[in-house]
C-alpha positions in Angstrom: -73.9 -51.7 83.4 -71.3 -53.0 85.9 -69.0 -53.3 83.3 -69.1 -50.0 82.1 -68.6 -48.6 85.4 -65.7 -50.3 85.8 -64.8 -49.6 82.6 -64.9 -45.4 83.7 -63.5 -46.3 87.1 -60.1 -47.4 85.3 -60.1 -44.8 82.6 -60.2 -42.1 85.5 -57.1 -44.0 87.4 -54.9 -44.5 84.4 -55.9 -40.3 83.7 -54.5 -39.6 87.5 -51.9 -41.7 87.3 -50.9 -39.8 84.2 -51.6 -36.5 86.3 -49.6 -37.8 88.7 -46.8 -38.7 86.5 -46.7 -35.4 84.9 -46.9 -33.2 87.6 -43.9 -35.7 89.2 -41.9 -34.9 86.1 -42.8 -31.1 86.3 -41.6 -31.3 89.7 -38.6 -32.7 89.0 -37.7 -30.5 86.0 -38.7 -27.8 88.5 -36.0 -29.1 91.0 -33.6 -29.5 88.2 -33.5 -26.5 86.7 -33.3 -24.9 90.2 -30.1 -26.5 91.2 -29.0 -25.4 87.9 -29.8 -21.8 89.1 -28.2 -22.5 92.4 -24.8 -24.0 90.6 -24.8 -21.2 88.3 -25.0 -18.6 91.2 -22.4 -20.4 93.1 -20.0 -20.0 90.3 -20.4 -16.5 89.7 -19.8 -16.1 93.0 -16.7 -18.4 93.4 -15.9 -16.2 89.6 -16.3 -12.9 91.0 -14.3 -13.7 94.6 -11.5 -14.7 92.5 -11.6 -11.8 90.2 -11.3 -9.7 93.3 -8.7 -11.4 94.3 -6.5 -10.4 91.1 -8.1 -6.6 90.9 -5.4 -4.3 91.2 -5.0 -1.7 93.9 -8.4 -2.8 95.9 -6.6 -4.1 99.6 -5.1 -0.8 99.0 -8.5 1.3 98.8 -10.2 -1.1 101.2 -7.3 -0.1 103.7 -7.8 3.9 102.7 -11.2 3.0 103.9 -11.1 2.1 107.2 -8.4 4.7 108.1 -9.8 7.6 106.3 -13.4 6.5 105.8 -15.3 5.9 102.1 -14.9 9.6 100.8 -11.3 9.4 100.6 -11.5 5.9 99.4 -13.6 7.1 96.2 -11.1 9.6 95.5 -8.4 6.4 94.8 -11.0 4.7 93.2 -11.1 7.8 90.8 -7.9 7.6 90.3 -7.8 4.0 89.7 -10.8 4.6 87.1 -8.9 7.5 85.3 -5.8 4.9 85.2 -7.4 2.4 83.1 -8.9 5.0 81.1 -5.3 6.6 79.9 -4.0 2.8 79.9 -7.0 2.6 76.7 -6.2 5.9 75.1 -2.3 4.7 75.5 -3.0 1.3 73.7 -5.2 2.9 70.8 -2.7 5.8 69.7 0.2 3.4 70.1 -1.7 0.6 68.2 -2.5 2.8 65.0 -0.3 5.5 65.2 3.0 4.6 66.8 3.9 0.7 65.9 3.0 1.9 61.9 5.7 5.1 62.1 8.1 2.6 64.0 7.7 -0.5 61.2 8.3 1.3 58.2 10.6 4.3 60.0 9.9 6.9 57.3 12.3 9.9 57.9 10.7 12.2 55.4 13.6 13.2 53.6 13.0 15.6 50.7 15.1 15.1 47.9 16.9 18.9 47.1 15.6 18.4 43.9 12.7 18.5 44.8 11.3 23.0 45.2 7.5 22.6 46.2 6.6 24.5 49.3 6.4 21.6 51.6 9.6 20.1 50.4 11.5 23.4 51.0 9.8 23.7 54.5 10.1 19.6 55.8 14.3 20.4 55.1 14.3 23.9 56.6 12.2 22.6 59.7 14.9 19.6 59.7 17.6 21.9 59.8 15.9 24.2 62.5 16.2 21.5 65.4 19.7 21.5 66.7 21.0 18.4 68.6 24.2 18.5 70.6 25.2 15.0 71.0 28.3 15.9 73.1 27.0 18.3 75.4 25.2 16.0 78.3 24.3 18.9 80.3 22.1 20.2 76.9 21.0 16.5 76.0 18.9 16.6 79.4 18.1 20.3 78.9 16.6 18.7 76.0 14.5 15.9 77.9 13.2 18.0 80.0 11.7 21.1 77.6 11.1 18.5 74.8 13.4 20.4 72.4 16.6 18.9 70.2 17.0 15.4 69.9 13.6 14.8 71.8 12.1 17.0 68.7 13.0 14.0 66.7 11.8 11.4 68.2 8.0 9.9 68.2 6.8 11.8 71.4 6.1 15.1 69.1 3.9 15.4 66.2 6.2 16.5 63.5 8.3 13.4 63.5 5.3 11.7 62.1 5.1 10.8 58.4 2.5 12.5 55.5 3.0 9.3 53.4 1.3 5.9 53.2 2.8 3.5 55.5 3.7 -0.4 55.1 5.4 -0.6 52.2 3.3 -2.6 49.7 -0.1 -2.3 51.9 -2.2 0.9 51.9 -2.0 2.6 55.6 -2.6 6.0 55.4 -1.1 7.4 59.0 -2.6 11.1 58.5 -5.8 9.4 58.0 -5.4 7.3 61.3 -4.3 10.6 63.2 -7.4 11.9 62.3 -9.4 8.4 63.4 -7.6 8.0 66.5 -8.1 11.5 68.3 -11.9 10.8 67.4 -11.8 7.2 69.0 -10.3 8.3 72.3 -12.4 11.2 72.6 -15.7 8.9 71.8 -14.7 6.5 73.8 -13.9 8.3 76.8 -17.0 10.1 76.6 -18.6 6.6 76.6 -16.9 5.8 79.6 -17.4 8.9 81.6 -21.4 8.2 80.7 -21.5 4.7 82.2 -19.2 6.4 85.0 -21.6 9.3 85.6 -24.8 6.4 85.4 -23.4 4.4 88.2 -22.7 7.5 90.4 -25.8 8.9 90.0 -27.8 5.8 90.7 -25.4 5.1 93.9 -25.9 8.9 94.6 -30.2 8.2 94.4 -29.7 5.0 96.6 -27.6 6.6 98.9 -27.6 7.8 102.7 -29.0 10.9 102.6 -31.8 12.4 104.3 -31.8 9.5 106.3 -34.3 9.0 109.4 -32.5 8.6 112.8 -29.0 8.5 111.1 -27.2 7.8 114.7 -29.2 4.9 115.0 -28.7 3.7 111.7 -24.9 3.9 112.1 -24.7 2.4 115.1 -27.3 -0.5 115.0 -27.2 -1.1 111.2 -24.0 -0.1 109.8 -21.7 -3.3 110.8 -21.0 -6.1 108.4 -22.0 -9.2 110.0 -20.0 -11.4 107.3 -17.1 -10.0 108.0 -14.5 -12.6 109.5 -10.5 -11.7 109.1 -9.6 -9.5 111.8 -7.9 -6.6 109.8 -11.7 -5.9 107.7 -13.0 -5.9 110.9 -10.3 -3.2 112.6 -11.0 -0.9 109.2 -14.9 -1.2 109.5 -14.7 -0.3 113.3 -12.8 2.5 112.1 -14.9 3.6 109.5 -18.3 3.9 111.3 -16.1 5.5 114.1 -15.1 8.1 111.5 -18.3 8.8 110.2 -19.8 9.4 113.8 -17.2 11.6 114.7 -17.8 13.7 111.6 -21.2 13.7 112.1 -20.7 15.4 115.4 -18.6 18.1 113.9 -20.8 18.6 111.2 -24.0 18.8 114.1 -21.7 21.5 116.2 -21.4 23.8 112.8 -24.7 23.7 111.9 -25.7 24.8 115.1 -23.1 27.8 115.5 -23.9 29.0 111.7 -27.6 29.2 113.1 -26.4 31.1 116.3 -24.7 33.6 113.4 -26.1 37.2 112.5 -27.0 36.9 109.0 -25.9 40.1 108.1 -22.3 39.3 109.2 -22.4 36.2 107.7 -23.6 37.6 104.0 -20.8 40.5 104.4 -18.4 38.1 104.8 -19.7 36.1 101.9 -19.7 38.7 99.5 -16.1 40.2 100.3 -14.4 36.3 99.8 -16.4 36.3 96.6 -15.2 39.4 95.5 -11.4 38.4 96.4 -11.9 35.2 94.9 -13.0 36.4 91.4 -10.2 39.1 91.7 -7.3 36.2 92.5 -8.5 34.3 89.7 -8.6 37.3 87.1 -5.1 37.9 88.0 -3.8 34.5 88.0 -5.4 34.5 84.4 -3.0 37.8 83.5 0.1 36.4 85.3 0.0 33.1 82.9 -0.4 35.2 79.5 2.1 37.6 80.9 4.8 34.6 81.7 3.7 33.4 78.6 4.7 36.4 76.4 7.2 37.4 78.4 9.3 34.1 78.1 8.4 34.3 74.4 10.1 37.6 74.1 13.4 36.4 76.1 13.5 33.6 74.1 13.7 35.9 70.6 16.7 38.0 72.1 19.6 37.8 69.9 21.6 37.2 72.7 19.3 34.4 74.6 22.2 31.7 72.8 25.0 33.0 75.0 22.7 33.1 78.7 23.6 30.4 81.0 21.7 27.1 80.6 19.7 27.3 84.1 18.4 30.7 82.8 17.4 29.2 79.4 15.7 26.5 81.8 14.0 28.7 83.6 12.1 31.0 81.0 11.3 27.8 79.2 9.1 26.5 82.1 8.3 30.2 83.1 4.8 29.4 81.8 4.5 26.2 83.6 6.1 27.2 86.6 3.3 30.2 86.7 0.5 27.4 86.0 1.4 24.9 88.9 2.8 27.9 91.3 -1.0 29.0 91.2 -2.5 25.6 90.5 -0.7 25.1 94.3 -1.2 28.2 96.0 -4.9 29.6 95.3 -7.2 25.9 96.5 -5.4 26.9 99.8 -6.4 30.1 99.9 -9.6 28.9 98.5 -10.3 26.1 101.4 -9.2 28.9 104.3 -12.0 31.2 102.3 -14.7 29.1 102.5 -14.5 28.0 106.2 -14.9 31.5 106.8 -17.8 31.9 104.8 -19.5 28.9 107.2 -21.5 27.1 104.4 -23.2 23.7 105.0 -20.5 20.9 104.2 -22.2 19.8 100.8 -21.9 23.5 100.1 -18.3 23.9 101.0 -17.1 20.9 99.0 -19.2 21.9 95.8 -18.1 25.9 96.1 -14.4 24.9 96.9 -14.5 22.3 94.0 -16.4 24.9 91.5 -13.6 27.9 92.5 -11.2 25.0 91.9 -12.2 23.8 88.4 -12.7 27.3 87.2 -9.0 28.3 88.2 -7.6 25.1 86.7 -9.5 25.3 83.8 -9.1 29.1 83.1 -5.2 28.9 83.3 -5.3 25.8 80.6 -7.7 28.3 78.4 -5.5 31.5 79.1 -2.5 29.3 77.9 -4.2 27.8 74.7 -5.2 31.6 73.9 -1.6 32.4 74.0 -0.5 29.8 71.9 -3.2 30.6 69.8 -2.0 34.1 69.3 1.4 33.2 68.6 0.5 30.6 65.8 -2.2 32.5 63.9 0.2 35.7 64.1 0.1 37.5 61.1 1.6 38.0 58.3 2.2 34.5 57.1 4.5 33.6 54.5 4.5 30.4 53.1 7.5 30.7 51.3 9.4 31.5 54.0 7.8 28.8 56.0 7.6 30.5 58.9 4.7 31.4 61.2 5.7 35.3 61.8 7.4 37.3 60.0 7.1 40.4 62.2 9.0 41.3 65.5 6.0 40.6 67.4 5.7 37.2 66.0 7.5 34.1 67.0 9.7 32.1 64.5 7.5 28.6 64.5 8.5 26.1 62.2 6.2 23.7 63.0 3.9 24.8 65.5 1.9 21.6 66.5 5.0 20.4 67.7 5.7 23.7 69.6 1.8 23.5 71.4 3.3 19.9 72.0 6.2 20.8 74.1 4.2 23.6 76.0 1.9 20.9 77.0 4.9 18.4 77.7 6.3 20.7 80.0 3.1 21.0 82.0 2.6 17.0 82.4 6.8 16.9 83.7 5.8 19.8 86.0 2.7 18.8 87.2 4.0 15.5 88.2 7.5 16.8 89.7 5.3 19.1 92.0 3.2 16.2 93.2 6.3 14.5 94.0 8.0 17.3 95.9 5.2 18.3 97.3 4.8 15.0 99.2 8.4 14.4 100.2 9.4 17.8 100.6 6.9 19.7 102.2 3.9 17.3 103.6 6.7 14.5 105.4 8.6 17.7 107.2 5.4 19.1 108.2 4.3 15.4 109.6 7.5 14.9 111.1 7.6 18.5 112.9 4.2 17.8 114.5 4.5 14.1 115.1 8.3 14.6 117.0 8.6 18.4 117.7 6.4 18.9 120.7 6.5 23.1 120.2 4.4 26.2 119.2 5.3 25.9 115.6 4.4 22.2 115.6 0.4 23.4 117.4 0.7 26.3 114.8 1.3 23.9 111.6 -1.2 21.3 112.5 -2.1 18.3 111.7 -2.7 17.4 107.7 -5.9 16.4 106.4 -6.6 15.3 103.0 -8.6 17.8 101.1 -10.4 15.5 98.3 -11.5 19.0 96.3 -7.9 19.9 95.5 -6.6 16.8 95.0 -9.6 15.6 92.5 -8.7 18.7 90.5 -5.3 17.8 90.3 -6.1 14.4 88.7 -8.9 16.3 86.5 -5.9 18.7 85.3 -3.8 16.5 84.5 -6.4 14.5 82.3 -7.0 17.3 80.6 -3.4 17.6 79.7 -3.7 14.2 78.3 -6.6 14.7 76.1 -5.3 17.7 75.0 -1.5 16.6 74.4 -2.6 13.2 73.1 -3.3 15.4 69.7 0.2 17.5 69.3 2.4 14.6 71.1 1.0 10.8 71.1 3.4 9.6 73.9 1.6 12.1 76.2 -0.9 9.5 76.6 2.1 7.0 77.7 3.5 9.5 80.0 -0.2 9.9 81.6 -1.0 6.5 81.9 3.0 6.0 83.7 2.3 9.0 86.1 -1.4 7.7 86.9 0.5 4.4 88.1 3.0 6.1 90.0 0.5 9.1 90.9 -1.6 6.2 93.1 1.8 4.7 95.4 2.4 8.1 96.3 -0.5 9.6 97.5 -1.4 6.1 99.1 2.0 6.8 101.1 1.2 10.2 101.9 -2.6 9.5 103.0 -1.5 6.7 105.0 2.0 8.3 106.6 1.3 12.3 106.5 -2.3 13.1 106.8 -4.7 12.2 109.8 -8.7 11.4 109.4 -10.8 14.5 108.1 -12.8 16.2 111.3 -15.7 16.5 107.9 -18.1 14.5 106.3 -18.4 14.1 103.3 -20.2 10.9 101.6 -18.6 8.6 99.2 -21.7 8.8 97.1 -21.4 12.8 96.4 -17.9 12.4 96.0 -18.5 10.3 92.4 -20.8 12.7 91.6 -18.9 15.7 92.0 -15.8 13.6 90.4 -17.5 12.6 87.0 -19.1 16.2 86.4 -16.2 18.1 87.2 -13.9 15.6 84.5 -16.8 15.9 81.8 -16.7 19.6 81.9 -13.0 19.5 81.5 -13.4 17.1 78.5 -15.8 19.6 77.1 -13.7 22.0 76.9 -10.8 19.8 75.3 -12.8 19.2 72.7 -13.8 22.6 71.3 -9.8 23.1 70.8 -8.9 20.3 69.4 -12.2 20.3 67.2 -11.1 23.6 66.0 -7.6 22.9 65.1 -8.5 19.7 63.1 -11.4 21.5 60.8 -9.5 25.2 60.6 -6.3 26.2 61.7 -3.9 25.5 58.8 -0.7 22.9 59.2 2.4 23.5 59.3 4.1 23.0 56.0 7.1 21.6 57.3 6.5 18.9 59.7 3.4 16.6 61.0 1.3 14.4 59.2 -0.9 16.7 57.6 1.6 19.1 55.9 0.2 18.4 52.4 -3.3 19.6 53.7 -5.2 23.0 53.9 -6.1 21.4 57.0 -6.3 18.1 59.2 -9.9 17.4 58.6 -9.3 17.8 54.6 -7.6 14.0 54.9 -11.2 12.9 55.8 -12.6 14.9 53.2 -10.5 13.5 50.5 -11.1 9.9 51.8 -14.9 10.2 51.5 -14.8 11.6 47.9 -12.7 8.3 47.3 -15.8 6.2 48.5 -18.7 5.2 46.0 -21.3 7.7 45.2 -23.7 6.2 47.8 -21.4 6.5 50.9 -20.5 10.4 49.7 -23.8 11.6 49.3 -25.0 9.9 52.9 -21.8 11.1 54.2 -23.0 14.7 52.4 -26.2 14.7 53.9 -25.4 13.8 57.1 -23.1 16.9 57.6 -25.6 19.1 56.1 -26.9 21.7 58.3 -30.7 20.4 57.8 -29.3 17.1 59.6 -26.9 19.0 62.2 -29.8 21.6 63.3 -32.3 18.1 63.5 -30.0 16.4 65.3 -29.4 19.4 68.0 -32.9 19.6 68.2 -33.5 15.8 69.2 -30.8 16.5 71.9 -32.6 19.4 73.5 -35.6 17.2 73.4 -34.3 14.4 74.9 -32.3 16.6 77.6 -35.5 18.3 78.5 -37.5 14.6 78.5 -34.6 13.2 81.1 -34.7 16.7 83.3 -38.4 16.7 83.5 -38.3 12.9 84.3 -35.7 13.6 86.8 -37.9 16.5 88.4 -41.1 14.2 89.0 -38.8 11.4 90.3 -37.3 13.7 92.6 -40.4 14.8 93.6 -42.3 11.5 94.1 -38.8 10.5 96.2 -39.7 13.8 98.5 -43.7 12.5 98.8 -42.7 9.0 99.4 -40.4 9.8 102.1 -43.1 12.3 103.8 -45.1 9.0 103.7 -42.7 7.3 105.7 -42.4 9.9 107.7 -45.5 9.4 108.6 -45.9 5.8 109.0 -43.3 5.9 111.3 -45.4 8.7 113.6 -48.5 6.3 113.1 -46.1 3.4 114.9 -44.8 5.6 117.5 -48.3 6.5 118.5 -49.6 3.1 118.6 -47.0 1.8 120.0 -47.1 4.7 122.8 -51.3 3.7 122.9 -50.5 -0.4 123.4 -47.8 0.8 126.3 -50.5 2.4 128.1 -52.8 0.7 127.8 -51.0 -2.3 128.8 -49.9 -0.7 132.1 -53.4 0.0 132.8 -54.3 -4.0 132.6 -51.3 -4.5 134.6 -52.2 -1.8 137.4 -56.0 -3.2 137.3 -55.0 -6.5 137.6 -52.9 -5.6 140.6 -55.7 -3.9 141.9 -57.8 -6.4 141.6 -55.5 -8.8 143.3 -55.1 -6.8 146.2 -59.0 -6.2 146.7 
């Protein structure tokens, strides 16, 4: 009996000590893979402060920052954003359009022998595009409308070949065309999502509708881990700015409640009414430079007019475009301080006015150009667009649409440039050193993020637009982007002084990412409709042996087994299309309604907080009092 309870005694140590051994090695494995988790933290740390280190541009924006405050700072981000994005849609075009023309160099050369229609029209095209090699003043005449000897070169869309490229390797280059304006339009629509998804969720996690937002700025705002003295100037800075403007923004509110609301809405609806009547005739002021400068240039005698002249009508069009691309958003901003709307208000209605006038002249000026290709009668023999008065002489008019569009990227970035050096340092310099009336009367500069986000938006939609008739646009985007950035860094920093206004960094991205998808929605219904109808020219471009661009992809598929053509067939059916549509609506209505409840429980929840708070204030008011009654008691009580 003894023995067997000794028996169960050490059967029941040798199980603990096994318990104990295992639970030691689960503790250690426990500890180990822990300091694995701490290394691994550590170096993706240590891995993202040293890819900070080498990200471009960011002491710059963290600098903007503190002078200017996080609003302002977005707006370079944007810009920064929008510089990668052109540097991608630069490096796909040149990739699979450009390096393939420049390896096998194919000059397209028509044999005389040869009489079909696009053989007759490739020489008389050819033979179209003078170039003056010994007149210099005409060579940069040249450079800058896009005619002549830049014509021939890779920046325009005729230059490019109709053949298969590589000699002894199958690359069809009309094909890639095709491929490549899909890619960068998918692609940047990819981006602009995850863009718009990180702004929205910064947007839902951001500052607004705070409680006590003095207190928050003043107790909670500062960076405790800050340690170089320069961060710390900018963040001082910063929170100073965003008091200061919350002040202002306190001081309107309360005047626009102080306002007679009848006043107020008179005044409301006669700047509406000027505005829609400035930007109806801004649209007939760009057809009518259009058409008018089309009609010069037909004269029989426009040959013999003096080469500044011939300049002139040639950027009459985009001369109209960024005169009024300049002019109305200031007229626009002094409107809409009249019309004393909140701040949010002001931006968004400034912005809106903005994108429609920027986006109206690029849609007046495709019209036109769309008028002056499709002008009929055609006659392919003749190989010319028109044959009528009325109708313009185009040879090939994709590469026409590509020096309008040329013109506008050159003059949109020569006005930025002049602009700034030309008008914005005088104006700094005649208030900073000339202590007079016209010095209090000009003011001090601020820098108005609506106008210049449109500017960057415009110009984008150049590029996507131009990327299509002229594949170096892209090039010439990404270039200006990079030089856009040093000069309105110098002109923030030098010229312009702290805005009086809030306006959060958060709404900014917002505002910036809608405002760039609606312009990229309307890029693509052009370009969407000159690939699947308008027909090509005959003479020039890639697609000259096509009823139209999309007919390359056509002819591609049929060249596919029978399995890939009939999915490819029933995919484009309009059974699949009309399904397809449908699950869109669904799923936009699914993420709206979604969006409407999480709004809505975001409304309830912060009532409850609300109201937590109250229940503290109360007790803490109760536990005060009732404190000071012990106390007085007690001292009562002493004294008795």
């Amino acid at each position: 009996m003894f023995g067997k309870l000794v028996e169960k005694v050490s059967t029941l140590t040798s199980r603990s000590h096994l318990l104990t051994d295992s639970s030691k090695k689960l503790k250690g494995w426990a500890a180990f893979k822990n300091r694995q988790k701490l290394f691994w933290n550590k170096v993706g740390t240590r891995y993202k402060e040293v890819s900070q280190s080498f990200e471009i541009w960011r002491a710059s924006i963290k600098t903007i920052e503190g002078q200017f405050g996080p609003a302002v700072s977005s707006y370079f981000a944007f810009l920064k954003w929008l510089f990668f994005l052109n540097l991608y849609i630069f490096l796909i075009s040149f990739c699979f359009i450009i390096i393939p023309q420049i390896i096998y160099n194919d000059k397209v050369d028509y044999s005389t022998s040869d009489t079909s229609t696009t053989a007759v029209c490739s020489r008389r095209y050819k033979d179209s595009v003078v170039v003056m090699k010994n007149d210099t003043a005409q060579l940069v005449l040249d450079f800058l409308q896009g005619t002549g000897w830049m014509e021939k070169t890779l920046l325009f869309h005729g230059y490019y070949s109709d053949k298969n490229l590589l000699a002894g390797q199958s690359y069809n280059l009309p094909l890639a065309f095709i491929m490549v304006v899909i890619a960068y339009l998918i692609m940047s629509l990819i981006l602009m999502a995850r863009q718009a998804s990180s702004a929205l969720k910064t947007a839902a996690l951001g500052e607004e509708h705070q409680f006590y937002p003095y207190c928050n700025l003043i107790l909670s705002a500062w960076d405790y881990s800050l340690t170089d003295d320069d961060a710390i100037v900018l963040k001082r800075k910063s929170i100073l700015h965003e008091l200061n403007s919350s002040f202002q923004e306190r001081e309107r509110k309360l005047k626009r409640e102080n306002t007679s609301k009848c006043a107020l809405y008179t005044i409301r609806f006669l700047a509406n009414f000027l505005v829609i009547g400035l930007l109806a005739g801004s649209g007939y002021l760009i057809y009518y430079s259009m058409t008018k400068a089309t009609e010069l240039k037909e004269q029989s005698n426009y040959e013999e007019k003096n080469k500044f002249i011939k300049l002139l009508f040639e950027f009459l069009p985009s001369l109209s475009i960024t005169f009024l691309n300049v002019l109305l958003p200031l007229i626009f901003q002094k409107l809409v301080i009249v019309e004393n709307y909140t701040q949010d208000t002001e931006i968004l209605l400034t912005l809106a006015r903005t994108v429609f006038l920027r986006l109206a002249s690029v849609a007046v000026l495709l019209a036109t150009l769309y008028g002056q290709v499709t002008c009929s009668p055609k006659d392919a023999n003749d190989c010319n667009v028109g044959v009528k008065d009325d109708c313009p002489v185009l040879r090939c008019w994709e590469s026409y649409v590509g020096q309008q569009l040329y013109k506008l990227v050159l003059t949109d970035f020569i006005a930025a440039f002049f602009i700034t050096f030309f008008v914005e340092v005088p104006r700094k310099l005649i208030v900073t050193k000339c202590n007079c009336k016209l010095s209090q009367l000009v003011g001090q500069q601020e820098f108005e993020i609506s106008k210049n986000v449109l500017d960057l938006v415009y110009g984008q939609t150049l590029c996507w637009l131009g990327a299509y008739f002229s594949p170096l646009i892209p090039t010439i985007a990404f270039v200006k982007t990079f030089l856009l950035f040093y000069i309105k860094k110098f002109t923030c920093l030098f010229n312009y002084a702290p805005s009086t206004r809030l306006v959060k960094a958060s709404k900014s991205q917002t505002f910036f990412t809608v405002v760039l998808m609606s312009a990229f929605l309307m890029c693509c219904i052009p370009i969407g409709y000159i690939i699947w109808q308008i027909p090509p020219s005959k003479g020039c471009g890639p697609f000259r042996l096509y009823s139209s661009a999309f007919k390359i992809v056509s002819l591609t598929i049929d060249g596919f087994p029978k399995v890939f053509d009939a999915i490819f067939t029933f995919i484009g059916s309009a059974g699949v299309v009309a399904l397809i549509f449908v699950c869109l609506c669904l799923g936009i209505y699914y993420h709206a309604t979604m969006n409407e409840l999480n709004r809505k429980r975001v409304i309830v929840l912060r009532e409850q907080m609300a109201r937590e708070a109250q229940d503290k204030a109360y007790l803490m008011i109760k536990i005060n009092e009732h404190s000071n009654t012990n106390v007085v008691s007690r001292n009562y009580g002493d004294q008795i």
